[in-house]
C-alpha positions in Angstrom: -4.2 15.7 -33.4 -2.4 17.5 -30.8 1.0 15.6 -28.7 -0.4 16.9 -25.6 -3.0 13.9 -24.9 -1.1 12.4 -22.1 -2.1 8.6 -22.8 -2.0 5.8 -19.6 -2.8 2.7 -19.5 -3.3 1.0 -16.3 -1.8 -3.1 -15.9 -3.8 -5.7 -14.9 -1.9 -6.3 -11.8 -2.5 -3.0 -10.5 -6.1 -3.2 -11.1 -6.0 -6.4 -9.1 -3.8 -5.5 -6.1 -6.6 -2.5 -6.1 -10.3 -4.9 -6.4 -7.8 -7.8 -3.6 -7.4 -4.4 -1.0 -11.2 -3.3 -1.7 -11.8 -7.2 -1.3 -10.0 -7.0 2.1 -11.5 -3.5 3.4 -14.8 -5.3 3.4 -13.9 -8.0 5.2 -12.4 -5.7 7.6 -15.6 -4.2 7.8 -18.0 -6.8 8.1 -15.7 -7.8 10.7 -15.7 -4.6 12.5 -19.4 -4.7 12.5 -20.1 -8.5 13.4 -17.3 -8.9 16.0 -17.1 -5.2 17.0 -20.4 -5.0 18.6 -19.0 -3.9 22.2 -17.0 -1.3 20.8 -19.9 0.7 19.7 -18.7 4.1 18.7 -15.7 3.1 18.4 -16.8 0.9 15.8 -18.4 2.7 13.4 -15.7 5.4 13.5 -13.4 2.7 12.4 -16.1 1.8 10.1 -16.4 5.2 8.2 -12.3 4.9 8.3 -12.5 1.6 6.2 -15.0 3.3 4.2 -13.0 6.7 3.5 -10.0 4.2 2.8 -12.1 2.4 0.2 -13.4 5.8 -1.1 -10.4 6.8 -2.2 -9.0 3.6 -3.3 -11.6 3.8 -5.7 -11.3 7.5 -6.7 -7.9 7.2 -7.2 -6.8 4.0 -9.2 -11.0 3.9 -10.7 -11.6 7.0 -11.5 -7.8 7.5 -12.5 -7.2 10.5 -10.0 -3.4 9.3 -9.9 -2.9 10.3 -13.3 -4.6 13.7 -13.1 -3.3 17.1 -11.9 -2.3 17.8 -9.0 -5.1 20.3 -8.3 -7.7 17.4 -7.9 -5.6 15.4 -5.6 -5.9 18.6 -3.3 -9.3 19.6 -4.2 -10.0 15.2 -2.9 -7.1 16.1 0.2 -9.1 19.1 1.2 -12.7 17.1 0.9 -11.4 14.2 3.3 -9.9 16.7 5.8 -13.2 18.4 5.9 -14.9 14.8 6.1 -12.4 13.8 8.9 -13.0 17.1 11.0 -16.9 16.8 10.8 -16.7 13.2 11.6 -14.4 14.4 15.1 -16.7 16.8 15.2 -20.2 14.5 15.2 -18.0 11.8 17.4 -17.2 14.5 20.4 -21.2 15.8 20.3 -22.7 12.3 20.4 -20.0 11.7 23.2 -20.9 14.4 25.5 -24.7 14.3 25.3 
């Protein structure tokens, strides 16, 4: 067996802090879409924000991301800048039709 397998093992607390923020986002989001409803785009931008947090919350404690090379962190980087440029994108055309 080769010394290169890089073991980690993740505590309980973190993967508590982790599900408590998740816990949290939702609430913020079901508050957003309950109490928000004047706000309407503005809203569910700060909707898909909540969600994009949550998304890589997720990828990164979940699907252990934080331990892996640094080439996925920017491959996931370059995924959410593209994901926040289409979203401007989508937000400016709905705006000016």
């Amino acid at each position: 067996m080769s010394d290169n397998n890089n073991v980690h093992i993740s505590s309980y607390k973190e993967h508590f802090s982790t599900w408590a923020a998740l816990i949290l986002l939702t609430f913020m989001t079901v508050a957003v879409s309950v109490f928000g409803a004047e706000l309407r785009t503005l809203s569910v931008a700060t909707a898909m924000i909540i969600a994009t947090v949550k998304a890589t919350a997720v990828g990164y404690y979940f699907m252990h991301i934080k331990y892996d090379p640094k080439i996925y962190k920017w491959m996931m980087g370059t995924v959410l800048a593209l994901f926040t440029f289409f979203m401007i994108m989508l937000t400016i055309d709905y705006l000016t039709r």
